[in-house]
N, C-alpha and C positions, 0 to 999 in steps of 0.2 A: 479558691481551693482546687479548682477544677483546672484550673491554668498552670500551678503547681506540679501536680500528678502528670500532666501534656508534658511540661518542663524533664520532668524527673524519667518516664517512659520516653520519650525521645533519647535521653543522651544516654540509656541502655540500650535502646536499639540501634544508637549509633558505634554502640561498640560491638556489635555482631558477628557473626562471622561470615553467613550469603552474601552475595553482592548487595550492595545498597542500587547500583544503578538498573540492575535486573528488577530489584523488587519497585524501585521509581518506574520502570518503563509497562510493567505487565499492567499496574494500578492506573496510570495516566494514559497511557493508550489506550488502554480496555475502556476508559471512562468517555476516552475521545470521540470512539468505536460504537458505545453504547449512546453518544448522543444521536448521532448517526441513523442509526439500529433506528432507538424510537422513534425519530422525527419524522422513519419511513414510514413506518407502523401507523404514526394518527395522519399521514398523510390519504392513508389507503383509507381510513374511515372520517374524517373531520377537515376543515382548512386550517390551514397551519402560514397563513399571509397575514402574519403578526407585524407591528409598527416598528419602522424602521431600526430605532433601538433595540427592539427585543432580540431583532433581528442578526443585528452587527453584534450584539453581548452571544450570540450561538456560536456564530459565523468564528468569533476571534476564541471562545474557551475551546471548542471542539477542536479546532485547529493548533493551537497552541498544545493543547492536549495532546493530542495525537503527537505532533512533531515532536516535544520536548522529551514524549516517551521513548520515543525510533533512538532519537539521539545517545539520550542517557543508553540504550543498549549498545552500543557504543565502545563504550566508555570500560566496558566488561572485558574488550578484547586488546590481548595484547599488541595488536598491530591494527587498531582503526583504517587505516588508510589501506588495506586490504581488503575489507568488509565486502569489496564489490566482486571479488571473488568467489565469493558464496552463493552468488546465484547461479552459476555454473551447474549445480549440484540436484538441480530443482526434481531430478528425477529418484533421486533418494535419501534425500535428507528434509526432514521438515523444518529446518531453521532455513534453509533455502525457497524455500515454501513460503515461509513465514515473509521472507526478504519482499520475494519478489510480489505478492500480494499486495504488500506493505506500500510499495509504490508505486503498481497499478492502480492500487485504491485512490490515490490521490490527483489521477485524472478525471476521472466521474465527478469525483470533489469539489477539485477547483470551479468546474463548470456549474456545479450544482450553486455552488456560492455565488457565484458573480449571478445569475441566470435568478436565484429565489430573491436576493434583494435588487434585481431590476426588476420583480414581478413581473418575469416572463412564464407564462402556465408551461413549458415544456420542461420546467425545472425538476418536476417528480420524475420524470423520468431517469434522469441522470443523479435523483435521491436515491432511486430505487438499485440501480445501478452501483452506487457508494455502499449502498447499504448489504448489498450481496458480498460486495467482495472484502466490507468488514467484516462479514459473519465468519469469510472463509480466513480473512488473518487471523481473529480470534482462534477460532479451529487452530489453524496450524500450528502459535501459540501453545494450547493446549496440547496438542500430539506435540510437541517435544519431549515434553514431560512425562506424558502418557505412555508413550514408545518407550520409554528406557525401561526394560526389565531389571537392570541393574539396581534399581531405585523401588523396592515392593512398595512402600508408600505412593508412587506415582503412578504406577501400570495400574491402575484399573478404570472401570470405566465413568467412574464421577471426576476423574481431574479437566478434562476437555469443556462437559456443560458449567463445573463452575465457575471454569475461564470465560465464558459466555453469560451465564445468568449473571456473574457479578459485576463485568461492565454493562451490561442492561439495567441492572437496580439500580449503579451511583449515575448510571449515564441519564436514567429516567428521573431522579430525584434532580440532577442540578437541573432539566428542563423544568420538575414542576418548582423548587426554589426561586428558578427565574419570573418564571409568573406568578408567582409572588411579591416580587421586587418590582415588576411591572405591571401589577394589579389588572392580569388577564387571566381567562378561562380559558383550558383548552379540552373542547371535549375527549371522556374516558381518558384522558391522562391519570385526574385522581384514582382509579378503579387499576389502571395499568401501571402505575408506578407502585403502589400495595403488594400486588399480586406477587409482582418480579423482586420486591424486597423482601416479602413471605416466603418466596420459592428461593430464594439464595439462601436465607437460615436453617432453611428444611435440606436442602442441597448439602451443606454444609455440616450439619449434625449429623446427616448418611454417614458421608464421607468422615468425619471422625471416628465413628462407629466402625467404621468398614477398618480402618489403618488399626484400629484395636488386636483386629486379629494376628494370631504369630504367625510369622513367617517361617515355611518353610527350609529357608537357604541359614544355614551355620558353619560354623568352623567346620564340622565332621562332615558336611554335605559337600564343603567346600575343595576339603582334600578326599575326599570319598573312603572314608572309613566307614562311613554306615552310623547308626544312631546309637549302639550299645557301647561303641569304643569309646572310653574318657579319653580326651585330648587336652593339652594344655601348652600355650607359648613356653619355651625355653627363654627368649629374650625377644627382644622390638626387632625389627626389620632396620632400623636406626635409629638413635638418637634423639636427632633433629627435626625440625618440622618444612614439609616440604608443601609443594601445592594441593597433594591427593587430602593431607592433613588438615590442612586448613577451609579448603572447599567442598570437599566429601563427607569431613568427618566432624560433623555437628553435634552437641549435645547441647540439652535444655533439662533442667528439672524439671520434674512431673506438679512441682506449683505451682512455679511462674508460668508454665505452658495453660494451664487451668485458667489462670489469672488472665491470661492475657488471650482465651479464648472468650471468656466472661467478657474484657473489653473489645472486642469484635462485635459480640454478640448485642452489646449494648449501644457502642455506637453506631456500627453501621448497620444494624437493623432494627432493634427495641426503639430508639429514639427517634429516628425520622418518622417510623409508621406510628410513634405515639405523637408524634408532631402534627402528623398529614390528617389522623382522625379528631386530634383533639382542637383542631385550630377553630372549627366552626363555631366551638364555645367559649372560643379565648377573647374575652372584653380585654385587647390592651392599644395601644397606640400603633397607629400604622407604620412607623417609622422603630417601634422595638416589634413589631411582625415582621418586618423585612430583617433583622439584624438576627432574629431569633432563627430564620430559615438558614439565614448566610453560614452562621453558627452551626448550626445542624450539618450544612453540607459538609461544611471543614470537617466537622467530626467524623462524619461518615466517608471521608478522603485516609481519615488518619486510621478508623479502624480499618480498612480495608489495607491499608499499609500495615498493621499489626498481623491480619489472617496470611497477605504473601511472604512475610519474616516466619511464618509458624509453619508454613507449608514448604517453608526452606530447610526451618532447621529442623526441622522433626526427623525429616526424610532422610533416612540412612541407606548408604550405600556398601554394593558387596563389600567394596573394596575395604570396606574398615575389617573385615573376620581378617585381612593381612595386618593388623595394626592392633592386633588385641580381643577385639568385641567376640564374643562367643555366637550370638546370633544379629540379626540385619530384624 
């Protein structure tokens, strides 16, 4: 039943209208990011010179992770092969920002990886080092979004830390999933992984809360008639649908938006913290323990895919008061 529903919510979010490769890249990087993020975190308090498996399973999801997301953004622009033009810009643009972190990150990285599975001890250093300047791609990430005034849904001040708490909750869940899979303990993970999935849903309800309120920017504000003048479109600006139409100008029913904050809410945060506390009382086989976390992760991959599709399309831009909409 449950695989049906997946079935059925995929191939509506595959008809969307945000990028799919945007919404692939913030969810997969972030998560890449937050494996990162943690591994520095129990580094600073616990040993983290897990057996060689566990090891190389971090080593390839992080990485892969990380890469498959840079990629997939990408794929957004219409002249890829340009992309390296963008750093140019680093002094005022945060997608330049974003760039060029993006690939300094992955010096510290590479070295950190080769260096933790030769158990060489100077390898936290150059964790701690990955781990700073994931914090800061995150960040930039988030100031994309944030910056744009155009966007009143994104200009405030929860769009940046949820870019940040949310690859820390799935990035901390697939470490503790892993040890699970490799029937290891790693100290204050359980306690740390909790915390950071508690604080992404409370993050997360703010920030719904917050986007409630009206905005000030309408039609009358927009041509500066003041707020007593009734104004009304004569006709469209055109016809046809153009790029501002299709990528600017989102709409979603106020049910299915409900509906499909309810499955956020459930997969990527009700269900693993009801996982990670109830497991100590769970009599079942070790072998549907491990499939039962496997499980859990996927799901909390795919809500997290449902909250970036809702954080796309919600967010209305000025530019529609030219295309009809009375208020933003």
């Amino acid at each position: 039943m449950i695989m049906i529903f997946l079935l059925i919510l995929g191939k509506k979010l595959l008809k969307m209208h945000p990028s799919k490769s945007i919404i692939f890249f913030t969810v997969m990087s972030g998560t890449g990011y937050g494996i990162i993020i943690c591994l520095s975190f129990l580094a600073l308090i616990a040993e983290i010179n897990f057996n060689y498996g566990f090891k190389l399973s971090l080593i390839l999801i992080s990485f892969l992770f990380i890469t498959l997301g840079l990629l997939s953004s990408t794929l957004h622009l219409g002249h890829p092969e340009r992309a390296w033009r963008s750093f140019s810009q680093w002094r005022s643009s945060w997608l330049s920002r974003e760039g060029l972190a993006a690939v300094l990150t992955y010096i510290p990285l590479m070295l950190f990886y080769l260096l933790w599975f030769l158990e060489m001890d100077i390898f936290k250093y150059f964790l701690y080092s990955a781990s700073i300047l994931s914090v800061i791609t995150i960040y930039c990430t988030g100031q994309m979004y944030a910056s744009l005034k155009t966007v009143p849904a994104w200009n405030n001040v929860y769009v940046t830390p949820i870019y940040l708490i949310n690859g820390l909750s799935i990035g901390s869940l697939s470490i503790y999933c892993l040890t699970r899979f490799y029937e290891s303990e790693v100290q204050h993970l359980y306690q740390f992984t909790l915390l950071s999935l508690a604080l992404c849903l409370m993050l997360k309800i703010i920030y719904w809360f917050h986007i409630r309120t009206k905005s000030t920017s309408s039609i009358n504000t927009a041509i500066g008639l003041g707020k007593d003048n009734k104004v009304s479109f004569f006709e469209g600006p055109h016809t046809g649908k153009n790029f501002l139409t299709t990528e600017m100008i989102n709409k979603i029913k106020k049910e299915k938006a409900n509906f499909l904050r309810l499955c956020f809410i459930i997969l990527s945060c009700v269900l693993p913290i009801y996982m990670i506390v109830q497991e100590a009382t769970l009599i079942i086989d070790a072998f549907i323990l491990k499939l039962s976390f496997f499980i859990t992760l996927v799901f909390a991959l795919i809500g997290m895919l449902i909250e970036r599709y809702l954080f796309f399309i919600q967010a209305k831009h000025v530019v529609s008061l030219y295309y009809g909409e009375n208020k933003v």
